[in-house]
C-alpha positions as CSV (number, residue, x, y, z in Angstrom):
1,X,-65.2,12.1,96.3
2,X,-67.7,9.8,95.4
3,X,-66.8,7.4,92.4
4,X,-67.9,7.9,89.5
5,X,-70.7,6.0,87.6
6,X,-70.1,3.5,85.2
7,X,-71.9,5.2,82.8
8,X,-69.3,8.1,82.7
9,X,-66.2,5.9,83.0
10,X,-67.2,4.2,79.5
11,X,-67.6,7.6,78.4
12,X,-64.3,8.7,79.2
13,X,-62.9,5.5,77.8
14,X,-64.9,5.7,74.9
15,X,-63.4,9.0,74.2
16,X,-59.5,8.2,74.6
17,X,-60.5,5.3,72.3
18,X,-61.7,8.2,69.3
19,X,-59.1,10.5,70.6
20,X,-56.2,8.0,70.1
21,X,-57.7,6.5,66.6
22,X,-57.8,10.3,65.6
23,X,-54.0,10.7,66.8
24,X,-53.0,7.8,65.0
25,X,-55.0,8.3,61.8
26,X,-53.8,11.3,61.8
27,X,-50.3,10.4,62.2
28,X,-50.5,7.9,59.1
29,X,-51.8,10.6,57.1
30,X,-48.6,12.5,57.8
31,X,-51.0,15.8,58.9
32,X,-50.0,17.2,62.0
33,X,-51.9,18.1,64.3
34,X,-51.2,22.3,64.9
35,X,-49.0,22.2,61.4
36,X,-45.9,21.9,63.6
37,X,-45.1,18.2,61.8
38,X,-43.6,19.9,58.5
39,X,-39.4,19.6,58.7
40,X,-38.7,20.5,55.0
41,X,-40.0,22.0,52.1
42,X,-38.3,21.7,48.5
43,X,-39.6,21.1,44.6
44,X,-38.8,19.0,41.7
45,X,-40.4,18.4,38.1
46,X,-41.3,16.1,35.3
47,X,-42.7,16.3,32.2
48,X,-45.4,14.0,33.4
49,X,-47.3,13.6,36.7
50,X,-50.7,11.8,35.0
51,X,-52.3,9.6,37.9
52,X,-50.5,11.6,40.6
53,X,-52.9,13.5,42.9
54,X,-52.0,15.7,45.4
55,X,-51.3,14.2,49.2
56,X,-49.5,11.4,47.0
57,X,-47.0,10.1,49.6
58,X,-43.2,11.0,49.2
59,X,-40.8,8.1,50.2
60,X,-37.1,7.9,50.4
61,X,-35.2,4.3,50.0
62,X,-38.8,2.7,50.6
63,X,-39.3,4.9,53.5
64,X,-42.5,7.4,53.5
65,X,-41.4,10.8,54.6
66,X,-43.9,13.1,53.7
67,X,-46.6,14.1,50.6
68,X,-46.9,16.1,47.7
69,X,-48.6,19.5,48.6
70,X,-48.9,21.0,45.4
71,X,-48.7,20.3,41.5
72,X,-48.2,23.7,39.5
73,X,-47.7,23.9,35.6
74,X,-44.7,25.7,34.6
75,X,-43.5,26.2,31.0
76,X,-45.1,22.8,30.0
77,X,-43.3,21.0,32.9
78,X,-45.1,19.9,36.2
79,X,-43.4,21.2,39.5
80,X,-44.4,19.2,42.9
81,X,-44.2,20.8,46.0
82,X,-42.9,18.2,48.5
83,X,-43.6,18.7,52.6
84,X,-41.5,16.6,54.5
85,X,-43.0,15.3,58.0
86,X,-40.2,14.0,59.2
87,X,-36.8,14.6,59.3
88,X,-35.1,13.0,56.0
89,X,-31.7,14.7,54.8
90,X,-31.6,14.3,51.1
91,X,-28.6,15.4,49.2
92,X,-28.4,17.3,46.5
93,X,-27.6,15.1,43.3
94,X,-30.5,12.5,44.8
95,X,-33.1,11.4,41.7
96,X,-36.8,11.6,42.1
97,X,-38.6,9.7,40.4
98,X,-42.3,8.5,40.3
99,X,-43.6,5.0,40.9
100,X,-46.4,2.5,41.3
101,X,-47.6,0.6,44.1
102,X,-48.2,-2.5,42.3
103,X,-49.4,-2.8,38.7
104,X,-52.5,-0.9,39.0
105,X,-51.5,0.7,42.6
106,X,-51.4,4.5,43.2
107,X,-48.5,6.4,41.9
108,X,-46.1,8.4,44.5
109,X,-42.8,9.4,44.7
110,X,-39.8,7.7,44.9
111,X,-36.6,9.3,46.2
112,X,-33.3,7.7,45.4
113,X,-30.0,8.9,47.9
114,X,-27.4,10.7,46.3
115,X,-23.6,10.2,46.9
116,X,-22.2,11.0,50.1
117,X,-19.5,13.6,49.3
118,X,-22.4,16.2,48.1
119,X,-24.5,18.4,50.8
120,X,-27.9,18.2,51.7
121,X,-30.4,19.7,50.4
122,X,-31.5,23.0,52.3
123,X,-35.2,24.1,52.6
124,X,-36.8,25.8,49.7
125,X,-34.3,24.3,47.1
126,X,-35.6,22.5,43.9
127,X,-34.0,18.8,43.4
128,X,-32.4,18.9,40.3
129,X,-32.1,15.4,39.2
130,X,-35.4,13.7,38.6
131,X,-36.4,10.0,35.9
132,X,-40.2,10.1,34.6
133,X,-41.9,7.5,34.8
134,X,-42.7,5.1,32.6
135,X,-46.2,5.5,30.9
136,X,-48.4,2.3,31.4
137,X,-50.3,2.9,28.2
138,X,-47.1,3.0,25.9
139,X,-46.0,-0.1,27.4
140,X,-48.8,-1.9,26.8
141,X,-48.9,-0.4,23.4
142,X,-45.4,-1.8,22.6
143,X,-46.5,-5.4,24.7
144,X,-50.0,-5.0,21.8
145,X,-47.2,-5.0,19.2
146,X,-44.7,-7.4,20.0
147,X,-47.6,-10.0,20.4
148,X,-48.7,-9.1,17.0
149,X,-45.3,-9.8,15.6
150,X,-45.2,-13.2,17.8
151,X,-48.7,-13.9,16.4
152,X,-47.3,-13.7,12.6
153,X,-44.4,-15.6,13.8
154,X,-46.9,-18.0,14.6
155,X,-48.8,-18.0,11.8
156,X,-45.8,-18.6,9.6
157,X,-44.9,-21.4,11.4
158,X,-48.5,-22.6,11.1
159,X,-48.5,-22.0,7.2
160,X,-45.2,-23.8,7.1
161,X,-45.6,-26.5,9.2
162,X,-49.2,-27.4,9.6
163,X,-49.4,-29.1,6.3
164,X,-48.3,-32.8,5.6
165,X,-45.2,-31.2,3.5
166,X,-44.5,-29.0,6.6
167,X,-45.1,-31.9,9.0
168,X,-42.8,-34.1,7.0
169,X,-40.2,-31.7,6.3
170,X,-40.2,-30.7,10.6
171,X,-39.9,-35.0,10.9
172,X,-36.6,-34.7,8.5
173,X,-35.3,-31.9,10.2
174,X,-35.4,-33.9,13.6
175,X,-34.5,-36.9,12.4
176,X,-31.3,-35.3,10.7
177,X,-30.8,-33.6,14.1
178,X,-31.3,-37.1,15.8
179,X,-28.5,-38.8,13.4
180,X,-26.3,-35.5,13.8
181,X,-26.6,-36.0,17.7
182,X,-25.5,-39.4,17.2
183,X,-22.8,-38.9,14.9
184,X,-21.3,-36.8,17.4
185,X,-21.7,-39.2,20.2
186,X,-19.6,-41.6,18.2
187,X,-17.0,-39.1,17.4
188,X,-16.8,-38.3,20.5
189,X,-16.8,-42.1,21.6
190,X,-14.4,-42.7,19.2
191,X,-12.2,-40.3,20.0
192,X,-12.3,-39.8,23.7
193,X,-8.3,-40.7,24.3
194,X,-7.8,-38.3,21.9
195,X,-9.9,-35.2,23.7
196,X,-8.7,-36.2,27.2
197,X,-5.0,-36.4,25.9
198,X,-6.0,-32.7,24.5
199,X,-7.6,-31.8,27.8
200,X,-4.3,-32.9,29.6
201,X,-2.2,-31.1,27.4
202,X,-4.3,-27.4,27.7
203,X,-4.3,-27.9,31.5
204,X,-0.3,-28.5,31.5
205,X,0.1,-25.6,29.1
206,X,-2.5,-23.4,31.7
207,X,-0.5,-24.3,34.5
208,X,2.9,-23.4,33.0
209,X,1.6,-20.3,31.6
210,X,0.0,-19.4,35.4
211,X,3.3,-20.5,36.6
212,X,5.3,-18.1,34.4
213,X,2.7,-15.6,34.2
214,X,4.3,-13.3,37.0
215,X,7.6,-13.7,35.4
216,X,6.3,-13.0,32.0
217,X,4.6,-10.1,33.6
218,X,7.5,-8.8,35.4
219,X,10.0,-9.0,32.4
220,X,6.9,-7.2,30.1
221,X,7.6,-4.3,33.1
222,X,10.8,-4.5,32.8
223,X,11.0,-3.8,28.8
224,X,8.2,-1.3,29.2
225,X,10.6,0.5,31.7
226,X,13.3,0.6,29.6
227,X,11.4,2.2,26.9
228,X,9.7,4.9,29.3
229,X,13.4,5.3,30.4
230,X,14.7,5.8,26.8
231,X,12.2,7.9,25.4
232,X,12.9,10.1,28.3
233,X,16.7,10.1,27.6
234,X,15.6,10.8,24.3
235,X,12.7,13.3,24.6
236,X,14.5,16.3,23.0
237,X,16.7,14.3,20.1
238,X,12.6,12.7,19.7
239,X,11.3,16.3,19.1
240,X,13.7,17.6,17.0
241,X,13.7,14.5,14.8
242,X,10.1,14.8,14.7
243,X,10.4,18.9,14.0
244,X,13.3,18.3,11.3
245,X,11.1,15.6,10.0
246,X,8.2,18.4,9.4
247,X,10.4,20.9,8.0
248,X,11.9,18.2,5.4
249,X,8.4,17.5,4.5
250,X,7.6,21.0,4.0
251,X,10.6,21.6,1.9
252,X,10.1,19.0,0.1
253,X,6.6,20.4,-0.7
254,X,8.5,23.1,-1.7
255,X,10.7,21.9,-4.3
256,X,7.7,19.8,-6.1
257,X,5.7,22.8,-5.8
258,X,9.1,25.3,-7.2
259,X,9.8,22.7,-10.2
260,X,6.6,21.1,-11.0
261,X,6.9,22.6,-14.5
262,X,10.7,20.9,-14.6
263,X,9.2,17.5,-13.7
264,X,6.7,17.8,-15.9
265,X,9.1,18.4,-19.0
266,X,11.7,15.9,-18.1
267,X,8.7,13.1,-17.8
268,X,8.0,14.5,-21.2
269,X,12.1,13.7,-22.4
270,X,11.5,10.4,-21.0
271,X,8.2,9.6,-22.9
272,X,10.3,11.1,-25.8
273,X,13.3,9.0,-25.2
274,X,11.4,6.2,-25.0
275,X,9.7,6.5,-28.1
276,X,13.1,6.7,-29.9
277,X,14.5,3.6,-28.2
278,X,11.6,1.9,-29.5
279,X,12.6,3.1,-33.0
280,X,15.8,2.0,-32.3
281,X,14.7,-1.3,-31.6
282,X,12.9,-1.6,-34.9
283,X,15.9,-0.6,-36.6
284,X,17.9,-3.4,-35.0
285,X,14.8,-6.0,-35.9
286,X,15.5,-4.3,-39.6
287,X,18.9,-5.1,-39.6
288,X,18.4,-8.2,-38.1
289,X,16.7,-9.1,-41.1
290,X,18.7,-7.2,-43.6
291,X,21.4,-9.8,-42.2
292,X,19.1,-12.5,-42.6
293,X,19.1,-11.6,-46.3
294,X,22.2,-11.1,-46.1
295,X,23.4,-14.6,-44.8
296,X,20.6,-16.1,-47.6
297,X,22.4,-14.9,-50.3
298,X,25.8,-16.2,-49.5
299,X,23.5,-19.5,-48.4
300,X,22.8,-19.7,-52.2
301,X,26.2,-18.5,-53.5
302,X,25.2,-14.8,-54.9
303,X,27.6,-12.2,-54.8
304,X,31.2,-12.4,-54.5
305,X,31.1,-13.4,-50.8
306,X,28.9,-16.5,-51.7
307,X,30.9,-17.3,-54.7
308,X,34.1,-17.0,-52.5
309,X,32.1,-19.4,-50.2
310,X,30.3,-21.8,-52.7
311,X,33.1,-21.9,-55.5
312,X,35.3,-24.9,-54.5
313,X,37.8,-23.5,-57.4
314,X,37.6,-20.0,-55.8
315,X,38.2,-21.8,-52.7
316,X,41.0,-23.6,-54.0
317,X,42.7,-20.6,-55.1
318,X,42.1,-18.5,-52.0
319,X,43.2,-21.5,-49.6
320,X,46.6,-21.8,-52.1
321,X,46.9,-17.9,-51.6
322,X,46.3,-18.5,-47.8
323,X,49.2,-21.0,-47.7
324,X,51.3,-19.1,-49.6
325,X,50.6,-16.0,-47.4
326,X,50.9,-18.0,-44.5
327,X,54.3,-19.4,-45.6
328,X,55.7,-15.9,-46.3
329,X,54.3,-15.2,-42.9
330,X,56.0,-17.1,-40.8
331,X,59.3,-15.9,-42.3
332,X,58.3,-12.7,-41.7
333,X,57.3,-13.3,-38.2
334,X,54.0,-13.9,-35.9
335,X,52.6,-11.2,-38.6
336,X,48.9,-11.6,-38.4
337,X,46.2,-10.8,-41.3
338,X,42.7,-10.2,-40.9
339,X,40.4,-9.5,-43.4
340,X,36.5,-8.5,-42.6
341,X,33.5,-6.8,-43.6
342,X,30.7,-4.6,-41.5
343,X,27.9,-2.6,-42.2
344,X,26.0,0.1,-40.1
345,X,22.1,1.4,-40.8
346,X,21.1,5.5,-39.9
347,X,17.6,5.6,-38.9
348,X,17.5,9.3,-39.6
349,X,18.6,9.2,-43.1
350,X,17.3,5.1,-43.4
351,X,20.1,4.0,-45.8
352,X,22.7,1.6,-45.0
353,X,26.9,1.9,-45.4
354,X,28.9,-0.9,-46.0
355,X,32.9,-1.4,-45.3
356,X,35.7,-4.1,-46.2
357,X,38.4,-4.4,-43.6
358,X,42.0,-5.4,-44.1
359,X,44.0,-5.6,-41.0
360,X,47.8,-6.3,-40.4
361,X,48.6,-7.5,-36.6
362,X,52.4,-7.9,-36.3
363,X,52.2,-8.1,-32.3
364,X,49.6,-7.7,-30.0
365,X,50.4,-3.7,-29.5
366,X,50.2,-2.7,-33.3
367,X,48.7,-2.7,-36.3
368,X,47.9,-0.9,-39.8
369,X,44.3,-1.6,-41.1
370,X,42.9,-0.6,-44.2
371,X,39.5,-0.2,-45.1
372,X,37.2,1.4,-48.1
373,X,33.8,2.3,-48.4
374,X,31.3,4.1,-50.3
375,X,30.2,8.1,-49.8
376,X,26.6,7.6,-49.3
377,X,26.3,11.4,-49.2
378,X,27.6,11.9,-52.3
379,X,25.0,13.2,-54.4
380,X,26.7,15.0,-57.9
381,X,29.1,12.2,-58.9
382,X,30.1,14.2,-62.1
383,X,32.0,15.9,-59.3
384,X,35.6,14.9,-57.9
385,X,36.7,15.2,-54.4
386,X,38.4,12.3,-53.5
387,X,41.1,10.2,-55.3
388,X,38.4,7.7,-56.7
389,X,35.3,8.7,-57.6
390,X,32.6,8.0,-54.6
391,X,34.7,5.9,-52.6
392,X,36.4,6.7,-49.3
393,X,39.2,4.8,-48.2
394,X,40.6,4.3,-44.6
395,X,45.0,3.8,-43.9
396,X,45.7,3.9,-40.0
397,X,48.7,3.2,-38.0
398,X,47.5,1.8,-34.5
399,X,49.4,1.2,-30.8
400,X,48.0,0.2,-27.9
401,X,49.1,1.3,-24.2
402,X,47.8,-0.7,-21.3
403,X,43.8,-0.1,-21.9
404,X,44.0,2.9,-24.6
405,X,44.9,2.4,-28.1
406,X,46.0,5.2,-30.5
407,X,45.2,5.8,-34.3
408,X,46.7,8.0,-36.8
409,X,46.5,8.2,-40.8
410,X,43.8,8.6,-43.4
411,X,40.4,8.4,-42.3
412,X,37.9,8.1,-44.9
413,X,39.5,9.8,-47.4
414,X,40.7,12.9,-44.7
415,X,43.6,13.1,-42.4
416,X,42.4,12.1,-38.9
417,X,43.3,10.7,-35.7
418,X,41.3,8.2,-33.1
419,X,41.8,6.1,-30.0
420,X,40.4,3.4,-28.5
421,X,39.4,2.7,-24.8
422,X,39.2,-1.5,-24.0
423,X,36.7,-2.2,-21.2
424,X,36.0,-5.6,-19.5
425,X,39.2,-7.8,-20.7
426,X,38.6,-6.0,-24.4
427,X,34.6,-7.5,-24.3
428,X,33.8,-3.9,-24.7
429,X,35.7,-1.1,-26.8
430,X,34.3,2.9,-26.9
431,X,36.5,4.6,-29.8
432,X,35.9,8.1,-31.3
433,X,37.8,9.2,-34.6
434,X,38.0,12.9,-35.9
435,X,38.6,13.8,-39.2
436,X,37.6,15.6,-42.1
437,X,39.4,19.0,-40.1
438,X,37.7,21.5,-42.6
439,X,34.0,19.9,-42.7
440,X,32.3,17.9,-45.3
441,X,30.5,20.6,-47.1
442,X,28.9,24.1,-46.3
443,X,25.9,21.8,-44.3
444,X,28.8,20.6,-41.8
445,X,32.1,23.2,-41.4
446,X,33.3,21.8,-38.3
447,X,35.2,18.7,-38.4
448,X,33.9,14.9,-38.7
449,X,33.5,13.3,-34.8
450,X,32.2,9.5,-35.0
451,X,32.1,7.7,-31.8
452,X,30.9,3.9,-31.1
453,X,30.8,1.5,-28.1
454,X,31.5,-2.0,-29.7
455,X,30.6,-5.1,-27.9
456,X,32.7,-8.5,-29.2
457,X,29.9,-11.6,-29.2
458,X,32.8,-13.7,-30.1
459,X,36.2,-13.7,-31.1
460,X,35.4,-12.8,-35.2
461,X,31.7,-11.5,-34.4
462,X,30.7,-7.8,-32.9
463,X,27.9,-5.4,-33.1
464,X,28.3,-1.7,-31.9
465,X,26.3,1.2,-31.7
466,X,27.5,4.8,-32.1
467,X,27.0,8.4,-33.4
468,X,28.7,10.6,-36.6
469,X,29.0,14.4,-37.2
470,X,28.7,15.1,-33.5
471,X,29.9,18.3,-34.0
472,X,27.5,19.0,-37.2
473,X,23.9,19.3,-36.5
474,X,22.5,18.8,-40.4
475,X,24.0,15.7,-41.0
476,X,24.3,14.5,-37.2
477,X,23.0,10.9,-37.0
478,X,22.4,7.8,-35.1
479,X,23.9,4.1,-36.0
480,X,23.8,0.6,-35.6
481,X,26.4,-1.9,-37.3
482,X,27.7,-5.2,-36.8
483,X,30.5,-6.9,-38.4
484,X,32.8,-9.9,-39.4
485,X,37.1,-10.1,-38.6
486,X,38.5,-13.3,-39.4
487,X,42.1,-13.8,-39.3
488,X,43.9,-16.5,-42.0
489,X,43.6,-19.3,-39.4
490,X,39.6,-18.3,-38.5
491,X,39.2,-18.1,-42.2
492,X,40.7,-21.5,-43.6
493,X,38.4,-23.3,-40.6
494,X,35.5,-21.9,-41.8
495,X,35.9,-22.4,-45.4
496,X,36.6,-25.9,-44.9
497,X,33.5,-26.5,-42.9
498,X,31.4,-24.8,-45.5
């Protein structure tokens, strides 16, 4: 075989030359050459493809492997067909997502790897899981904006600074920030023992704390454990604490719900009650000053009690009859006489009573008192019912045992009995006396009941407070009094002070 010509050999060479450009042009394309090349087939979507074209390439982790073959518009969304031309296992929860080469570079896909524990995605499947791509224009749009804000910015600093005020006050604000700088530097000159010394003292606390951390930490665990541990010992008393504590609460409920009216009316009584102990209280302030009046006149020597007081020949006479008394007294004994007056004020009916005491002590457990008054509730004095006319007169036997004193005799003009109770070393006695056994009147049939807590200030001084006709609603009332009980020896010292 003869060789062949030179002219056919750069044909031939010429022609692998095309053939291999072709291959490899080819090749970068990603088209194969008998359509053999395609591995996988699969689809995803976005809202937007704008500037991607069809062939776009289709890369995975940077890697191009294969193109878009088709763009079809499905219920306002774009699906993309993707051919792969090489073998690329994607899993299933990979994103897709769409990119630029650059800032103004062509647009293609960009495939992100899912996790490892999912499978791969199979041929034909749609990838779920896709990120649109950011839209150039909008961007720039928001970039257009926030340099129009940064041009405003500008121009207020321009408007505030680019005249002489601005200029000046920009020179003030630097130089204060120049002198506020140095200021600083000095305390901190000043004071640089000071801040190492601190410095020193946070590292030694650091350390101890890292060194005592773990034990910290462990006892923390321990206490936590103990409290795991006893809420577990616990777990049923917890639950049934918890469900009693529901049922209480509903019960509860229950009974506010059940006497809502009753709370209602007895937060009326106590409105009501305290409306009549603020009556009460302005009957005391009257009495108070009734007293006050009281005291005045004896002050200026009216009345028999401020005669008795101001009278030096009445005084004379009474202290000669005191002596003499006193004389016959101590022959007769430790007999003890006390004489003394009170008075008592009814709100309801707003008059007042007054009473003169005589009172014969011959030992500590005995003694007879006397005492008259006046029937305020006499009305008809042409009419007689007691011995004098409007006047009711008191003669009682008394004896103590232990705490409890007994009474017996007349009682204000009627047979009647009484007792007394002594509270807190005798600072406090509650008596009640019963009398007048057939009533008053026809307004009050049952008997007479007057009870009174009395409460000794001092020795001759008390006040008490108190009730009469309990047991008779028409003239049942309320009362305040307060009284005087000197004995012969009280008596001469305070007639010779006066």
């Amino acid at each position: 075989m003869k060789g062949l010509a030179p002219e056919v050999k750069v044909g031939l060479l010429t022609l692998a030359a095309g053939i291999a450009l072709l291959y490899m042009s080819l090749k970068t394309a990603g088209i194969e050459w008998f359509g053999t090349g395609e591995r996988m087939v699969f689809s995803m979507s976005f809202k937007s493809v704008a500037g991607l074209e069809l062939r776009s390439k289709v890369k995975l982790s940077g890697v191009e492997i294969g193109y878009v073959d088709d763009i079809v518009l499905e219920d306002s969304r774009a699906r993309l067909v993707i051919k792969l031309t090489r073998e690329a296992p994607i899993r299933k929860n990979a994103t897709g997502t769409i990119l630029t080469s650059g800032l103004l570079g062509e647009k293609y896909i960009e495939i992100i790897q899912g996790t490892p524990e999912q499978p791969y995605l199979k041929n034909g499947e749609i990838l779920l899981r896709t990120e649109e791509a950011a839209d150039i224009s909008q961007m720039l749009a928001k970039l257009g904006s926030a340099l129009d804000d940064v041009k405003a910015v500008t121009n207020s600093l321009r408007n505030v600074f680019g005249t002489m005020e601005g200029e000046q006050s920009l020179k003030n604000i630097l130089t204060n920030i120049d002198v506020a700088s140095g200021n600083m530097k000095l305390i901190l000159e000043e004071n640089r023992v000071a801040l190492r010394d601190t410095l020193d003292n946070f590292s030694t606390i650091s350390s101890s704390f890292a060194k005592n951390a773990p034990q910290m930490a462990e006892n923390l665990e321990r206490v936590a454990a103990g409290l795991r541990e006893v809420i577990d010992q616990n777990k049923d008393n917890l639950a049934a604490g918890v469900a009693n504590l529901k049922d209480m609460t509903g019960e509860f409920n229950q009974i506010l719900k059940e006497n809502r009216e009753n709370l209602r009316v007895t937060l009326a009584n106590v409105a009501e009650a305290s409306g009549k102990v603020d009556e009460a209280l302005k009957s005391i302030r009257n009495m108070s000053s009734s007293l006050e009046k009281v005291t005045g006149k004896i002050e200026r020597g009216e009345g028999t009690i401020g005669k008795l007081v101001t009278d030096e020949q009445v005084y004379e006479s009474l202290n000669k009859t005191l002596v003499g008394a006193g004389k016959f007294l101590d022959k007769a004994g430790d007999v003890r006489i006390a004489v003394g007056a009170r008075g008592e004020y009814r709100p309801e009916s707003k008059n007042s009573q007054g009473y003169f005491t005589l009172k014969i002590i011959p030992r500590e457990d005995k003694y007879y008192m006397a005492e008259v008054t006046e029937d305020k509730r006499r009305v008809d004095l042409t009419t007689t019912r007691n011995t004098l006319n409007s006047l009711l007169y008191t003669i009682l036997i008394a004896k103590r045992f232990s705490d409890v004193t007994l009474r017996g005799g007349v009682i204000e003009s009627s047979a009647g009995v009484g007792a007394d109770l002594n509270l807190f070393g005798d600072r406090f006695i509650a008596s009640a006396d019963l009398f007048n056994w057939d009533g008053y009147d026809k307004n009050a049939e049952s008997a007479q009941l007057k009870a009174q807590l009395r409460w000794n200030l001092y020795r001759y001084l008390y006040v008490y407070v108190g009730g009469d006709e309990l047991l008779n609603e028409y003239y049942r009332t309320f009362l305040l009094g307060g009284g005087i009980l000197f004995d012969e020896d009280d008596l001469k010292l305070a007639i010779g002070l006066m």
